[in-house]
C-alpha positions as CSV (number, residue, x, y, z in Angstrom):
1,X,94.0,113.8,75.8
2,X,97.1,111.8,76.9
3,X,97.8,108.3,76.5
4,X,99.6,106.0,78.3
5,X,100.4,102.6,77.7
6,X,99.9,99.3,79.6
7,X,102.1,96.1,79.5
8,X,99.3,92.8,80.0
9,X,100.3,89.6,80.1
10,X,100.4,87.4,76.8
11,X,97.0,85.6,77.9
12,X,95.1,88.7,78.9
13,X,96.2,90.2,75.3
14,X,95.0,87.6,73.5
15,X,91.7,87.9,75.0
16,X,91.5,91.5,74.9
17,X,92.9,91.3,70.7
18,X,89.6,88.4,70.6
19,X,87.0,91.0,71.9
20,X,88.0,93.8,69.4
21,X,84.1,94.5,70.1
22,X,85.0,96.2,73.6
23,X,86.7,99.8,74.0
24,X,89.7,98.6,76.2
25,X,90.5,102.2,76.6
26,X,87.2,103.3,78.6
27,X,87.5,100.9,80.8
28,X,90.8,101.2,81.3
29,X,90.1,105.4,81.8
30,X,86.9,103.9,84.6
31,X,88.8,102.0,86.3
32,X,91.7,104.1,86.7
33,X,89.1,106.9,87.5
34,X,87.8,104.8,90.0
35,X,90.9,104.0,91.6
36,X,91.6,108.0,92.0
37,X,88.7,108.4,93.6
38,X,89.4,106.1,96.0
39,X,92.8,108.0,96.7
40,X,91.6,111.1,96.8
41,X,89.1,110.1,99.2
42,X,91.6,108.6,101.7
43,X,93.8,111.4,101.2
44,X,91.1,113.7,102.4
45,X,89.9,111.3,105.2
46,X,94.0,111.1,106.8
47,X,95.3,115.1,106.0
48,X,94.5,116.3,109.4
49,X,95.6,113.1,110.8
50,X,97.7,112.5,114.0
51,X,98.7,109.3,113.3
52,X,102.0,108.0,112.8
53,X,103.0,105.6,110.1
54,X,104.2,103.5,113.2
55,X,100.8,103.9,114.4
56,X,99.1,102.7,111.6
57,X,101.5,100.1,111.4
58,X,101.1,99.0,114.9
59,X,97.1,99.0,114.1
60,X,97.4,97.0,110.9
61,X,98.9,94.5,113.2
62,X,96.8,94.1,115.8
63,X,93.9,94.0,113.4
64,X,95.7,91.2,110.9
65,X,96.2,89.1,114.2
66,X,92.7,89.5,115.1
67,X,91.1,88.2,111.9
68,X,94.0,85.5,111.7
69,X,92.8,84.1,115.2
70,X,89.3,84.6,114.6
71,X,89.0,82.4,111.2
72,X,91.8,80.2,112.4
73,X,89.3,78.5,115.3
């Protein structure tokens, strides 16, 4: 199996060197896992897609000034 390697930050190493206890490494491979999943599935869900990436844009928009004016009041 491949490996990769991560860069953490000095405070989340310390932690993660404290908890020796813990395989780091499978959660690592779930959560990255996960995160394909999730990728794959919105890959799928936009291939036959008409959309534009202005349209989407133009969506992500509207909907951001939506929820901005709706938890603003």
């Amino acid at each position: 199996m491949p490996n990769i390697t991560l860069s953490l930050p000095s405070e989340l190493h310390k932690f993660v060197k404290k908890h020796n206890e813990i395989n780091w490494s499978e959660i690592a491979r779930r959560a990255i896992f996960t995160q394909v999943k999730k990728i794959q599935l919105m890959e799928k869900l936009v291939e036959n897609s008409k959309f534009k990436e202005e349209d989407i844009e133009e969506l992500d928009k509207k909907i951001k000034e939506g929820l901005l004016k709706r938890f603003s009041e």
